[in-house]
N, CA, C and O atoms as a GROMACS GRO file, in nm:
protein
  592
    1UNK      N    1  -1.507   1.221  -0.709
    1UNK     CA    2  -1.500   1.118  -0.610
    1UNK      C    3  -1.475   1.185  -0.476
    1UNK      O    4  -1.384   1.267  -0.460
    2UNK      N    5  -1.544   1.155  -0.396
    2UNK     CA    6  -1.527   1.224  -0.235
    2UNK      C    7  -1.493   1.111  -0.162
    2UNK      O    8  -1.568   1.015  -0.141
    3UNK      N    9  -1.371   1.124  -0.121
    3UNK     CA   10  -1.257   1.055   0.010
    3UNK      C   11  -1.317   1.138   0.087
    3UNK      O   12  -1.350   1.256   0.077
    4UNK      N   13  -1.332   1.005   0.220
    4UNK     CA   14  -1.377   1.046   0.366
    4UNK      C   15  -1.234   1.141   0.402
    4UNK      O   16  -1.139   1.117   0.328
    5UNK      N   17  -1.215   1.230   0.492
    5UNK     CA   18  -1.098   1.281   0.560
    5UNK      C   19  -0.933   1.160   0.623
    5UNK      O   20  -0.943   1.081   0.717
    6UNK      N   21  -0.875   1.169   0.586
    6UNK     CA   22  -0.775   1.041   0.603
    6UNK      C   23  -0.708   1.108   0.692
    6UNK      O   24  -0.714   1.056   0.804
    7UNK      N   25  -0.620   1.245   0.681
    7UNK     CA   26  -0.552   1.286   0.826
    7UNK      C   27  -0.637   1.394   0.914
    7UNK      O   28  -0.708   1.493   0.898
    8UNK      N   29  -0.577   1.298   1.036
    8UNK     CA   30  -0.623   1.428   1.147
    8UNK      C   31  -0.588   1.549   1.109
    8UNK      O   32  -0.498   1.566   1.028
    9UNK      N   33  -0.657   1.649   1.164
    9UNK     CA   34  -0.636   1.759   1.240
    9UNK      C   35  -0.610   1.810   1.336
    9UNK      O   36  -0.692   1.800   1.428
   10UNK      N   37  -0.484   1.887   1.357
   10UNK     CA   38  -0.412   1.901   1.487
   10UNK      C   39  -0.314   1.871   1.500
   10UNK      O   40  -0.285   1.828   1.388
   11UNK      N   41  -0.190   1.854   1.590
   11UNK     CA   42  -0.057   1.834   1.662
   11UNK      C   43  -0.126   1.676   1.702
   11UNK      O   44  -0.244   1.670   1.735
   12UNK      N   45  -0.030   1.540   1.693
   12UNK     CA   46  -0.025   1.456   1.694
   12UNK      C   47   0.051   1.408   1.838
   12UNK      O   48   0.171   1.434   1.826
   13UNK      N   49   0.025   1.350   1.964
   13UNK     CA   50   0.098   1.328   2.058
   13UNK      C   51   0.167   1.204   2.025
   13UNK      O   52   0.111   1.138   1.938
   14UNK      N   53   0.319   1.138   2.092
   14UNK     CA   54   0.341   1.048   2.048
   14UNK      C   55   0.280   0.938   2.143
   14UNK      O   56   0.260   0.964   2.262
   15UNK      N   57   0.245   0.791   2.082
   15UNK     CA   58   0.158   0.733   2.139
   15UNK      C   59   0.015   0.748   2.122
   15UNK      O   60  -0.063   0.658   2.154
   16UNK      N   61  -0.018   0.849   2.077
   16UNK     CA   62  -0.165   0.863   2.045
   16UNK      C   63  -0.213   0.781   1.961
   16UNK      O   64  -0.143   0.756   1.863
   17UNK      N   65  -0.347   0.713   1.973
   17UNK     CA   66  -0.436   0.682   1.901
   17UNK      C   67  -0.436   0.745   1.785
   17UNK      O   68  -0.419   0.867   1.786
   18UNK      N   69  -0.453   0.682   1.673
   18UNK     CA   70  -0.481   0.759   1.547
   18UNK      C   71  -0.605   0.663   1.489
   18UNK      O   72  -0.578   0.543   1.485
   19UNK      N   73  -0.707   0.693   1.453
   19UNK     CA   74  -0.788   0.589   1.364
   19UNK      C   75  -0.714   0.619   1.247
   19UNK      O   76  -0.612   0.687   1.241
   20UNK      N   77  -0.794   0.545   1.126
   20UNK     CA   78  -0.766   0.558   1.007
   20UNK      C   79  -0.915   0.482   0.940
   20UNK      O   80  -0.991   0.397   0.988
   21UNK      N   81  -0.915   0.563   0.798
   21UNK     CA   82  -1.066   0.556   0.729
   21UNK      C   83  -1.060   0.443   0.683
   21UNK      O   84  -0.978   0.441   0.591
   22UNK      N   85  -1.136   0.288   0.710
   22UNK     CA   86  -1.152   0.190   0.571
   22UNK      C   87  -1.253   0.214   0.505
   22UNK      O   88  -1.369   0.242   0.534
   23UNK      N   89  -1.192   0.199   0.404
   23UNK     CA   90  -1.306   0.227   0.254
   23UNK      C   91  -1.304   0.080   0.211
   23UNK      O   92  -1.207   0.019   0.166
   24UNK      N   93  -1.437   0.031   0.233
   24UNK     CA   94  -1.496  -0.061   0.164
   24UNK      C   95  -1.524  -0.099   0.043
   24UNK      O   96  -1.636  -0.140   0.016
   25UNK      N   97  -1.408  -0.088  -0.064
   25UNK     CA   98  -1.426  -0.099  -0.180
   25UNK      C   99  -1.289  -0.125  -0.252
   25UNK      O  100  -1.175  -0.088  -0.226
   26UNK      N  101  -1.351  -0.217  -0.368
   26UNK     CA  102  -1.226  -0.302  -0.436
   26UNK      C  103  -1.162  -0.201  -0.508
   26UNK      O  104  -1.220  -0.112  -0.572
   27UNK      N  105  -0.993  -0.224  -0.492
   27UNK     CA  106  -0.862  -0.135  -0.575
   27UNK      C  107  -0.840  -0.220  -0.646
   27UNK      O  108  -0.802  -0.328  -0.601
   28UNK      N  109  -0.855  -0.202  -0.762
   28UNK     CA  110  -0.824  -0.268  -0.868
   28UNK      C  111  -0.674  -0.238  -0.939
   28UNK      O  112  -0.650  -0.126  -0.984
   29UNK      N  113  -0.559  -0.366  -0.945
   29UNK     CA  114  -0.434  -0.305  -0.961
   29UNK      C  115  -0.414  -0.350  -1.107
   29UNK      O  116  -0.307  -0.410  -1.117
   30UNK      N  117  -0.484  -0.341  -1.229
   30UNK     CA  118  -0.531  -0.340  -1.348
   30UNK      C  119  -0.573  -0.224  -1.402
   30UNK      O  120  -0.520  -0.113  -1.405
   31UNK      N  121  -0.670  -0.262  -1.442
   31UNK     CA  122  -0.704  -0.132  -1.528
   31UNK      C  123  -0.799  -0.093  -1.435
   31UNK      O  124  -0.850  -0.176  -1.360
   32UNK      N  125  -0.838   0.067  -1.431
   32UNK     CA  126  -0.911   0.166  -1.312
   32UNK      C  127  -1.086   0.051  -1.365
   32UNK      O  128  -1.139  -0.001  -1.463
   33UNK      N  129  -1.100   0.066  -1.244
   33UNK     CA  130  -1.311   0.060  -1.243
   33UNK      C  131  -1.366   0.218  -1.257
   33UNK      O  132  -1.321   0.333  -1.254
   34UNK      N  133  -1.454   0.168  -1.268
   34UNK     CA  134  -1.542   0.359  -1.284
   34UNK      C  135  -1.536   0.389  -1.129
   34UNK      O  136  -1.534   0.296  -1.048
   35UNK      N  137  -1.533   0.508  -1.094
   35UNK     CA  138  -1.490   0.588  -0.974
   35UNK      C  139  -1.639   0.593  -0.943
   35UNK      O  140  -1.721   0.632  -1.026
   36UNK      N  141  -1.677   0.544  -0.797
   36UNK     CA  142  -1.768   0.569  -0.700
   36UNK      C  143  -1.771   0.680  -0.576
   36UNK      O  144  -1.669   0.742  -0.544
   37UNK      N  145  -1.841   0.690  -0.539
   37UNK     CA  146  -1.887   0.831  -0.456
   37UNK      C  147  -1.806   0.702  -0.318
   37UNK      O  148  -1.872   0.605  -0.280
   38UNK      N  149  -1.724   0.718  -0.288
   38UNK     CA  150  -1.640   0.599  -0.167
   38UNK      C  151  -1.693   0.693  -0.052
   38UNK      O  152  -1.690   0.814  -0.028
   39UNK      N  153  -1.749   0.560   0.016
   39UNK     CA  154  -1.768   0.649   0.156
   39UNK      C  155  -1.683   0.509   0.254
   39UNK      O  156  -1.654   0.395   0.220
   40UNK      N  157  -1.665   0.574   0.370
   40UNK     CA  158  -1.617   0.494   0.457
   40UNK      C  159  -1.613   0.493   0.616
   40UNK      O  160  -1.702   0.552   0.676
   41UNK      N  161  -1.530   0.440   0.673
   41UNK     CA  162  -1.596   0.427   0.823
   41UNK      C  163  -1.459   0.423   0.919
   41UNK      O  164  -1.392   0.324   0.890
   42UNK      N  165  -1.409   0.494   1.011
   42UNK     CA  166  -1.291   0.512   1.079
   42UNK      C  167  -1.305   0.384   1.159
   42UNK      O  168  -1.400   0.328   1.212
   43UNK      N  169  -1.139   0.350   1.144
   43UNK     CA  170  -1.120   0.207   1.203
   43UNK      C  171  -0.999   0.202   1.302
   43UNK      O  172  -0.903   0.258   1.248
   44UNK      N  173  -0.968   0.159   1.421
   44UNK     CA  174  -0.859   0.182   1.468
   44UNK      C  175  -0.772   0.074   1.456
   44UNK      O  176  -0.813  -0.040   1.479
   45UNK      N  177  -0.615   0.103   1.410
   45UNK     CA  178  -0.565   0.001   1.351
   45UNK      C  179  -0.541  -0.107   1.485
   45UNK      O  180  -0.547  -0.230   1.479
   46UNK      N  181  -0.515  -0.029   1.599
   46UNK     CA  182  -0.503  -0.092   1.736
   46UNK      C  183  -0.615  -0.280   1.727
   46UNK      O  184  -0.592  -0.401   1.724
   47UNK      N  185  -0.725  -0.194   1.727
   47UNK     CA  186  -0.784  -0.325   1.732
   47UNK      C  187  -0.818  -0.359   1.599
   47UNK      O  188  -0.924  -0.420   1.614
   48UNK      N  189  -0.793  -0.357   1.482
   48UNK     CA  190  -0.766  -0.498   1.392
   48UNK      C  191  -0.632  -0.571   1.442
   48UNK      O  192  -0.654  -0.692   1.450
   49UNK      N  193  -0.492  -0.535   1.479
   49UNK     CA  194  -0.391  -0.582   1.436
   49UNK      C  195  -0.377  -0.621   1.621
   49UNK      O  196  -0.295  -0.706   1.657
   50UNK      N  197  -0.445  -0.564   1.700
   50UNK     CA  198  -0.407  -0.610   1.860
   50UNK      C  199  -0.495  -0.662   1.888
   50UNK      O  200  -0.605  -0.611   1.866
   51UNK      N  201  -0.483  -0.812   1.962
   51UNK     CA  202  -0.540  -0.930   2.042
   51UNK      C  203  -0.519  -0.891   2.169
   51UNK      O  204  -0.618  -0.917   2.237
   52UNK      N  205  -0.415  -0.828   2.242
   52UNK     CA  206  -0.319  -0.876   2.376
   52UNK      C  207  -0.279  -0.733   2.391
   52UNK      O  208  -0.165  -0.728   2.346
   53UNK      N  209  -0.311  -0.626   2.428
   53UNK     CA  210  -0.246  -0.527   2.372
   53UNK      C  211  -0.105  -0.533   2.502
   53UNK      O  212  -0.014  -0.452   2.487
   54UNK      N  213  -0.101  -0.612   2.599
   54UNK     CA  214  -0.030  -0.588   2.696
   54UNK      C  215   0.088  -0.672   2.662
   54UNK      O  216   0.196  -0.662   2.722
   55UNK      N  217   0.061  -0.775   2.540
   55UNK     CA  218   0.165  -0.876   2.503
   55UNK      C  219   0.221  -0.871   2.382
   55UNK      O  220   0.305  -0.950   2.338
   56UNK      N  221   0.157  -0.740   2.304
   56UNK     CA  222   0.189  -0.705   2.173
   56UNK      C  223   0.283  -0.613   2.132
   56UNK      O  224   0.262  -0.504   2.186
   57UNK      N  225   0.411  -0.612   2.035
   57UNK     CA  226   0.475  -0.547   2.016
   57UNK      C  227   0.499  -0.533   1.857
   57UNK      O  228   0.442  -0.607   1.776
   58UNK      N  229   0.594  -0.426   1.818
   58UNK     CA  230   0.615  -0.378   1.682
   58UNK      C  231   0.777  -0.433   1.643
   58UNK      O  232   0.871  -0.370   1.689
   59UNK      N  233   0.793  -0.517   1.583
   59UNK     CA  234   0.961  -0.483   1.546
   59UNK      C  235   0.952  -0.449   1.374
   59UNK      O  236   0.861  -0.452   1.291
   60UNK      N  237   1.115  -0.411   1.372
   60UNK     CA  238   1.135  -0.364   1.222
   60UNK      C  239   1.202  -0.488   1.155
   60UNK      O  240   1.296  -0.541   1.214
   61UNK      N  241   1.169  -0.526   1.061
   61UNK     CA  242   1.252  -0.645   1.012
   61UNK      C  243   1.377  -0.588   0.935
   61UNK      O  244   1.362  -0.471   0.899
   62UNK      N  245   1.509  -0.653   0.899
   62UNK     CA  246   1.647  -0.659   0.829
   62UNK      C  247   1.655  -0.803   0.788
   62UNK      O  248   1.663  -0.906   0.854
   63UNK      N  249   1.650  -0.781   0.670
   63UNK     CA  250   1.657  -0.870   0.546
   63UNK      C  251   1.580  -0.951   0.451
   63UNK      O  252   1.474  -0.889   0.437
   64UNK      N  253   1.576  -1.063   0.374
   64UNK     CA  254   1.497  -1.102   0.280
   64UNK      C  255   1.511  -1.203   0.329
   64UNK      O  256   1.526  -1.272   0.228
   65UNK      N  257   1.521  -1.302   0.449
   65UNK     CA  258   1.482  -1.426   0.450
   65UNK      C  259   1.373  -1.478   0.465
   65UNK      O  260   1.365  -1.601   0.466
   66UNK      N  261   1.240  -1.381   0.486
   66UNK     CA  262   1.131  -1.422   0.503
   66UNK      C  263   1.042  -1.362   0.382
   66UNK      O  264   0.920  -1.349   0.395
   67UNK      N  265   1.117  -1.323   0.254
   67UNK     CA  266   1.038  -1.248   0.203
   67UNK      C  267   0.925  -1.378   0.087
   67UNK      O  268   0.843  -1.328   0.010
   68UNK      N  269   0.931  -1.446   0.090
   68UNK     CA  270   0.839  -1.536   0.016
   68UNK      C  271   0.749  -1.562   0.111
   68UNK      O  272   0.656  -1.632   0.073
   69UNK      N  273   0.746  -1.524   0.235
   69UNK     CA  274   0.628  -1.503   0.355
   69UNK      C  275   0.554  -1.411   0.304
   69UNK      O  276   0.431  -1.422   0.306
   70UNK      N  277   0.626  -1.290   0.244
   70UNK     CA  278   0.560  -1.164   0.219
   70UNK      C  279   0.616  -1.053   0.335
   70UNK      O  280   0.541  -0.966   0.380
   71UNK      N  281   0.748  -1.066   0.374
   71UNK     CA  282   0.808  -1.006   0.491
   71UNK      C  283   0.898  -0.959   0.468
   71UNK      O  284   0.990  -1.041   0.475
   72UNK      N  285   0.938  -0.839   0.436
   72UNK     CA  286   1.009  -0.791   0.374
   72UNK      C  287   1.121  -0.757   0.410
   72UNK      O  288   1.135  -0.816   0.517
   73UNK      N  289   1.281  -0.656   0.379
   73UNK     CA  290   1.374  -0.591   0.431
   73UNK      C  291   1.261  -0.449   0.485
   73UNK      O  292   1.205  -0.381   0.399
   74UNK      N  293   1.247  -0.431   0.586
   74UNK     CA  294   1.198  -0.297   0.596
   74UNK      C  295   1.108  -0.332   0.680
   74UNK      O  296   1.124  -0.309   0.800
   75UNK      N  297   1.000  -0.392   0.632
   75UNK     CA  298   0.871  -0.457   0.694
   75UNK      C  299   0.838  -0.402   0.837
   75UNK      O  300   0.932  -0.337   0.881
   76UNK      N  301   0.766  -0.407   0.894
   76UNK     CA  302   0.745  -0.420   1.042
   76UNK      C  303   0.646  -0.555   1.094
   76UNK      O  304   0.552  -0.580   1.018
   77UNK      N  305   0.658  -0.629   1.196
   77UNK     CA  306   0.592  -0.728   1.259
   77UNK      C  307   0.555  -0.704   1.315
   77UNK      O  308   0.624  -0.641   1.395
   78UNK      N  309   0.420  -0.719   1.348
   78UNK     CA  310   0.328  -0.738   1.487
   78UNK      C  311   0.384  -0.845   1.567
   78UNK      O  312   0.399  -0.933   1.481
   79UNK      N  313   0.417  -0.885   1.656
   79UNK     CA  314   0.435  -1.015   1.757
   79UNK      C  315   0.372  -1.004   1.858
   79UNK      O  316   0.366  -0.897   1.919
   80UNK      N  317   0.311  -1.116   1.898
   80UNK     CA  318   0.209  -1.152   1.996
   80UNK      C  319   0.277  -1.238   2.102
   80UNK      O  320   0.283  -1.351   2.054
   81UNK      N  321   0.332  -1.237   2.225
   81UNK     CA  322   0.360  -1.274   2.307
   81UNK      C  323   0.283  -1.393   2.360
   81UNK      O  324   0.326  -1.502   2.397
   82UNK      N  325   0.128  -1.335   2.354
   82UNK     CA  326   0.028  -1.409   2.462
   82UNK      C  327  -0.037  -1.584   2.372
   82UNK      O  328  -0.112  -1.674   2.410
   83UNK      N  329   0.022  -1.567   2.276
   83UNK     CA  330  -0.017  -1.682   2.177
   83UNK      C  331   0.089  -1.768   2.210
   83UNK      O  332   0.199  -1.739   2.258
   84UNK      N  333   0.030  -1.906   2.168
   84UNK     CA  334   0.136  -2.001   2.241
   84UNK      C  335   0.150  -2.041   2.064
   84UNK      O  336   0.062  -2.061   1.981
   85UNK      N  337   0.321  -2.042   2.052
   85UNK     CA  338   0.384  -2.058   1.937
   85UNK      C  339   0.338  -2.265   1.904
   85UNK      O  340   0.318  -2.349   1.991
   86UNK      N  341   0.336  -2.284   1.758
   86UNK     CA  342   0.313  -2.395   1.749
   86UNK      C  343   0.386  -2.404   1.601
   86UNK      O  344   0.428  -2.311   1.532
   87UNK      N  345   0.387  -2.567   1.571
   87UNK     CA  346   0.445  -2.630   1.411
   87UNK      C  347   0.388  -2.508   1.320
   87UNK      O  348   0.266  -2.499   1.303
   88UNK      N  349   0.458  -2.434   1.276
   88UNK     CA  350   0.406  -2.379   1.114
   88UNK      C  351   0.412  -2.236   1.165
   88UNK      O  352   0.460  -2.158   1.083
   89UNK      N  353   0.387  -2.199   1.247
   89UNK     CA  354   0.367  -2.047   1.297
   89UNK      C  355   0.462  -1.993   1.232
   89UNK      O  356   0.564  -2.060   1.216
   90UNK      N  357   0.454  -1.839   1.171
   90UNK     CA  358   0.589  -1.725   1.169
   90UNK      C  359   0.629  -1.695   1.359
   90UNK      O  360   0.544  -1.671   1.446
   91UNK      N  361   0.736  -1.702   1.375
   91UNK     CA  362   0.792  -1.660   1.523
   91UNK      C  363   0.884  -1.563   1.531
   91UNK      O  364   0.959  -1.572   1.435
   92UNK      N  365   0.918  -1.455   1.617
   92UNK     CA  366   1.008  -1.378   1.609
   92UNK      C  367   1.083  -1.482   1.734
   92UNK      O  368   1.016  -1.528   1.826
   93UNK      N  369   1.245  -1.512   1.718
   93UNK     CA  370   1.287  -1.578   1.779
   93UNK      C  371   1.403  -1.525   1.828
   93UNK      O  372   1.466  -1.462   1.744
   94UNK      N  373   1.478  -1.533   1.996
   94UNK     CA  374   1.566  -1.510   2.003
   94UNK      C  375   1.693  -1.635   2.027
   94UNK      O  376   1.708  -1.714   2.120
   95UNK      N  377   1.760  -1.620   1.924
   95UNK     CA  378   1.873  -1.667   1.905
   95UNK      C  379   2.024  -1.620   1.995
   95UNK      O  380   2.111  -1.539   1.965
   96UNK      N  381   2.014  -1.679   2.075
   96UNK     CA  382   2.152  -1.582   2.192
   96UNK      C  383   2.100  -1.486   2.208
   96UNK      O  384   1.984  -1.476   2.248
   97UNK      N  385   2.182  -1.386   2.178
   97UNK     CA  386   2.149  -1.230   2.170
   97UNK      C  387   2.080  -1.176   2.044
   97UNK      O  388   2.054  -1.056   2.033
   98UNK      N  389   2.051  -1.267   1.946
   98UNK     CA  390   2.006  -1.161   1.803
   98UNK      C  391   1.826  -1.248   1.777
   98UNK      O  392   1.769  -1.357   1.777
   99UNK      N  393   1.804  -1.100   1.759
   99UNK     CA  394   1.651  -1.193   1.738
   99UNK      C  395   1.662  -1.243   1.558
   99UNK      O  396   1.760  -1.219   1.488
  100UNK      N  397   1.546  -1.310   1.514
  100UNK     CA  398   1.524  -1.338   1.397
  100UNK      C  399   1.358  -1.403   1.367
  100UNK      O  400   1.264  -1.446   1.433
  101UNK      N  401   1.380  -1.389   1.278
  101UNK     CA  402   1.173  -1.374   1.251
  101UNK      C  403   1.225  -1.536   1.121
  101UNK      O  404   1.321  -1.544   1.044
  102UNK      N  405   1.114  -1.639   1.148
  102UNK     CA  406   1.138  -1.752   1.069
  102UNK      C  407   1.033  -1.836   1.155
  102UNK      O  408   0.999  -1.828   1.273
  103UNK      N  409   0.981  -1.951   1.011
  103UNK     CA  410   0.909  -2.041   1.094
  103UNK      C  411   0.944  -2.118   1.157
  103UNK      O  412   1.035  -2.193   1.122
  104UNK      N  413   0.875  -2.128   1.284
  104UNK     CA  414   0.920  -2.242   1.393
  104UNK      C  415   0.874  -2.409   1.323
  104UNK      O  416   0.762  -2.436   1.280
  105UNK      N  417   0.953  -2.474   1.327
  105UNK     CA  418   0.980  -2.612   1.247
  105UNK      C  419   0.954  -2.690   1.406
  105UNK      O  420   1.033  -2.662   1.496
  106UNK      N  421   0.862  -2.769   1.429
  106UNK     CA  422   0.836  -2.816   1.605
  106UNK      C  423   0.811  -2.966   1.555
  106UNK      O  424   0.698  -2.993   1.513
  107UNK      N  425   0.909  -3.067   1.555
  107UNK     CA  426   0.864  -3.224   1.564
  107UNK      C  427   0.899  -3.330   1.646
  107UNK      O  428   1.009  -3.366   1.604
  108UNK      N  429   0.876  -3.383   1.717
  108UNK     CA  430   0.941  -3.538   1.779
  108UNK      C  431   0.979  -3.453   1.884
  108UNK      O  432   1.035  -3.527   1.964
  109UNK      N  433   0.979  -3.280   1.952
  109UNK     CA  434   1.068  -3.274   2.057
  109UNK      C  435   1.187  -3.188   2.042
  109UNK      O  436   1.248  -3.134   2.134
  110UNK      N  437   1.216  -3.180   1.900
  110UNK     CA  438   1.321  -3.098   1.835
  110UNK      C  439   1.233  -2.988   1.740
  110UNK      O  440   1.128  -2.998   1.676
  111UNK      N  441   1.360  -2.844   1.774
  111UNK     CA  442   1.306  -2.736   1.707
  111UNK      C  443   1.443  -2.728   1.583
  111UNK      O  444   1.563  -2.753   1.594
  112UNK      N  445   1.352  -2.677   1.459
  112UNK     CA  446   1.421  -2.570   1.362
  112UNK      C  447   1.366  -2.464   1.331
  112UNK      O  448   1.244  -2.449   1.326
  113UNK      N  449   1.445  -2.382   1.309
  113UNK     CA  450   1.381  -2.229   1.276
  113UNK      C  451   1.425  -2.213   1.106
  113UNK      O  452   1.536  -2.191   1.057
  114UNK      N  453   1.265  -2.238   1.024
  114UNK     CA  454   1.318  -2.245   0.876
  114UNK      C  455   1.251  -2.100   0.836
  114UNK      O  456   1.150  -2.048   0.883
  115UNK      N  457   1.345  -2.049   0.729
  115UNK     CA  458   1.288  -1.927   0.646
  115UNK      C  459   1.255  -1.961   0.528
  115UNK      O  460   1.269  -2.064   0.463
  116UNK      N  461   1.200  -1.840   0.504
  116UNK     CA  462   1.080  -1.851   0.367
  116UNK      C  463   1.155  -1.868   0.260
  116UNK      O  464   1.136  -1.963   0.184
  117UNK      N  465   1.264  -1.764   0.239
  117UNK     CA  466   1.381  -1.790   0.134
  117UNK      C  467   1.479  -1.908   0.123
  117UNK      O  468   1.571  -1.940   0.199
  118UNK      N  469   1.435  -1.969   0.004
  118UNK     CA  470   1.499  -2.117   0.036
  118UNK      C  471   1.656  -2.099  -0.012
  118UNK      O  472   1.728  -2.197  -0.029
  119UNK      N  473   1.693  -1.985  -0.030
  119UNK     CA  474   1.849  -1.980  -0.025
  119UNK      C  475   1.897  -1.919   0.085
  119UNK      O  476   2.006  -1.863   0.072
  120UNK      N  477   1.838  -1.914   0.203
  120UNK     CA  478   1.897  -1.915   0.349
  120UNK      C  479   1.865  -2.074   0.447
  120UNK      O  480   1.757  -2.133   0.453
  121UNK      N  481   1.956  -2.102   0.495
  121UNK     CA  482   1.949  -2.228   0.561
  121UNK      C  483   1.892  -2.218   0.691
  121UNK      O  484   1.889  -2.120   0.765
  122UNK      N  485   1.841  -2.347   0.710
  122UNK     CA  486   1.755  -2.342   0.849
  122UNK      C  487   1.795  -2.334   0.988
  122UNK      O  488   1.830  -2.451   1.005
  123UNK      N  489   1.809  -2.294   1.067
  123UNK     CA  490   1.885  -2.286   1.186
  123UNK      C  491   1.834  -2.402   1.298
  123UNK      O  492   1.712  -2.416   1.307
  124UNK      N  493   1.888  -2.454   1.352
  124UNK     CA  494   1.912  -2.609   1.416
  124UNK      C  495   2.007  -2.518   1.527
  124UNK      O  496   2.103  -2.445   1.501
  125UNK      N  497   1.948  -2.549   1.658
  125UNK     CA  498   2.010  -2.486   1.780
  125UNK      C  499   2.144  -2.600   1.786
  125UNK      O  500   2.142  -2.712   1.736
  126UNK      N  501   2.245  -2.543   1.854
  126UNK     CA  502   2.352  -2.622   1.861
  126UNK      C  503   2.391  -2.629   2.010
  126UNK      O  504   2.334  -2.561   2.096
  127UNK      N  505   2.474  -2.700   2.031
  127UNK     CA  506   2.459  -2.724   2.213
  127UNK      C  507   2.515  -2.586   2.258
  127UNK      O  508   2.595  -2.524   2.188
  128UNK      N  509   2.482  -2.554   2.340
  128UNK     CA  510   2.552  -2.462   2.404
  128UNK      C  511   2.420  -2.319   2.366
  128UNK      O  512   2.412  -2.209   2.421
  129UNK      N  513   2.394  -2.337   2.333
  129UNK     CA  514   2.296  -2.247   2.188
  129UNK      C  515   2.190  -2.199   2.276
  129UNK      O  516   2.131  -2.288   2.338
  130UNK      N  517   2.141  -2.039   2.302
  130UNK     CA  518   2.024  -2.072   2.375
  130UNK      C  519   1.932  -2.013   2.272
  130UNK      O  520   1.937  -1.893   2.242
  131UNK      N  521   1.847  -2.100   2.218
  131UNK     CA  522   1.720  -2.013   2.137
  131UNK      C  523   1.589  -2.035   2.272
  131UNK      O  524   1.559  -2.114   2.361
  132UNK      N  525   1.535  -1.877   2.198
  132UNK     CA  526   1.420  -1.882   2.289
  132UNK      C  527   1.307  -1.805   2.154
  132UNK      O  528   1.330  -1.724   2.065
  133UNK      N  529   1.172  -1.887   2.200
  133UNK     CA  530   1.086  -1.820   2.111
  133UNK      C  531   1.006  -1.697   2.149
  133UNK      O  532   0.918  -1.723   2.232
  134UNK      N  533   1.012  -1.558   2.106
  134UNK     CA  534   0.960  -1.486   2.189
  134UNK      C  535   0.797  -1.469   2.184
  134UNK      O  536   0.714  -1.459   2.274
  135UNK      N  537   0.783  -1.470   2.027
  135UNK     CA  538   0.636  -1.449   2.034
  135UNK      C  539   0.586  -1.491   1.875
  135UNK      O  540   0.672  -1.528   1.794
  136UNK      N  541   0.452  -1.485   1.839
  136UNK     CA  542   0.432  -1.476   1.760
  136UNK      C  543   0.417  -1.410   1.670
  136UNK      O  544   0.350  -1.314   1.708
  137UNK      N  545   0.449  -1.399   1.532
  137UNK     CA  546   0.390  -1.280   1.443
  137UNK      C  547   0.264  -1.303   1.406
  137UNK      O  548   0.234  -1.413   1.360
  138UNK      N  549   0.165  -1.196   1.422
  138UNK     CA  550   0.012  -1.203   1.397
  138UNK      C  551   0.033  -1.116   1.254
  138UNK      O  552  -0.046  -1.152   1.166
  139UNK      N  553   0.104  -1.034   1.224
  139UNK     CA  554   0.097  -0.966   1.132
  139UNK      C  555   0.186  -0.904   1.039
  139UNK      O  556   0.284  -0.870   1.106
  140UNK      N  557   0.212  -0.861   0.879
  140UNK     CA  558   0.321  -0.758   0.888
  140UNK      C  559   0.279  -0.666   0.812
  140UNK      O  560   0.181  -0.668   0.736
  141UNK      N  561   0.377  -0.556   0.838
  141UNK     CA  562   0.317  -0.419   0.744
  141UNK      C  563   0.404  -0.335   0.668
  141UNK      O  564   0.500  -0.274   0.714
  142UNK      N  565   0.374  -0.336   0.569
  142UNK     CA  566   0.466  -0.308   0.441
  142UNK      C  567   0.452  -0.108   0.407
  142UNK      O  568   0.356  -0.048   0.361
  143UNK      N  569   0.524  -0.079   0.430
  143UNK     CA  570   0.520   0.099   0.441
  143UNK      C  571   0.557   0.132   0.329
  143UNK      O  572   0.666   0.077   0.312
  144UNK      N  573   0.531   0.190   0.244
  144UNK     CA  574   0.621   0.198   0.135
  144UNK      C  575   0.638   0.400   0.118
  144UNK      O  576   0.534   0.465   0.103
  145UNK      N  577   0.719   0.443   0.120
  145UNK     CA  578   0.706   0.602   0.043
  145UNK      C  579   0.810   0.633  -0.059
  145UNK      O  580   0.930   0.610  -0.065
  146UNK      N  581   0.707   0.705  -0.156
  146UNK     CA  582   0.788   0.754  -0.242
  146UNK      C  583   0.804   0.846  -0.256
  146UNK      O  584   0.703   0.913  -0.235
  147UNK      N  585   0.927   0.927  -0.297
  147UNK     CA  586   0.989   1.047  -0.256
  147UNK      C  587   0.945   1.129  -0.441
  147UNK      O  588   0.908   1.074  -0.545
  148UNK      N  589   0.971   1.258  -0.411
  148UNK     CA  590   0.893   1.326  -0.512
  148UNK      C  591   0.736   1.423  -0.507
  148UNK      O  592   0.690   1.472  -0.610
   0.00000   0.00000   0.00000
């Protein structure tokens, strides 16, 4: 089986562009398919995962309240600034001083910020309370390494 080249070559600047190879072809997480000659085509992750690049940012997520989203302890979020948040959206939200990633709940005029894990409770701003919504999540990305 011949894999296109996956890492560069060379010293890496930080901030640099990196493409990365998509291979057009189904991973089967069952039993293996017969192995094909995979060819593929360099893709930059920039523009699949960036709309806005001037309104787009990366955070790291802490904890499992969004993980029935598929959002993990660890995770990272794309958030999109330039999108106007609406009923149902994932939002990264700031709460006073602490941000938090949960869906924006938008009805009659009143906001809740509900998470995916239904054994965390929904947050309901309280007077005094300043929530602000910062942006949207367009995306998340699950890193995983294993050591060995």
């Amino acid at each position: 089986m011949n894999l296109p080249a996956l890492i560069p070559t060379g010293p890496l600047e930080v901030g640099a562009l990196v493409p990365v190879c998509l291979v057009e072809a189904a991973v089967h997480a069952g039993f293996p398919s017969p192995a094909e000659d995979l060819g593929g085509k360099r893709i930059d992750l920039n523009e699949v995962l960036i709309t806005h690049p001037q309104a787009t940012y990366l955070f790291r997520v802490s904890g499992e309240s969004m993980k029935d989203a598929g959002i993990n302890d660890e995770d990272y979020v794309v958030v999109n600034r330039a999108l106007k948040p609406a009923h149902g959206h994932i939002v990264l939200a700031q709460l006073d001083d602490e941000f938090t990633v949960k869906y924006l709940h938008s009805r009659n005029g009143r906001m809740k910020l509900k998470a995916a894990n239904p054994t965390f409770p929904d947050i309901l701003p309280r007077d005094g309370q300043t929530v602000t919504v910062w942006g949207v999540v367009t995306s998340s990305i699950t890193i995983h390494v294993k050591a060995g």
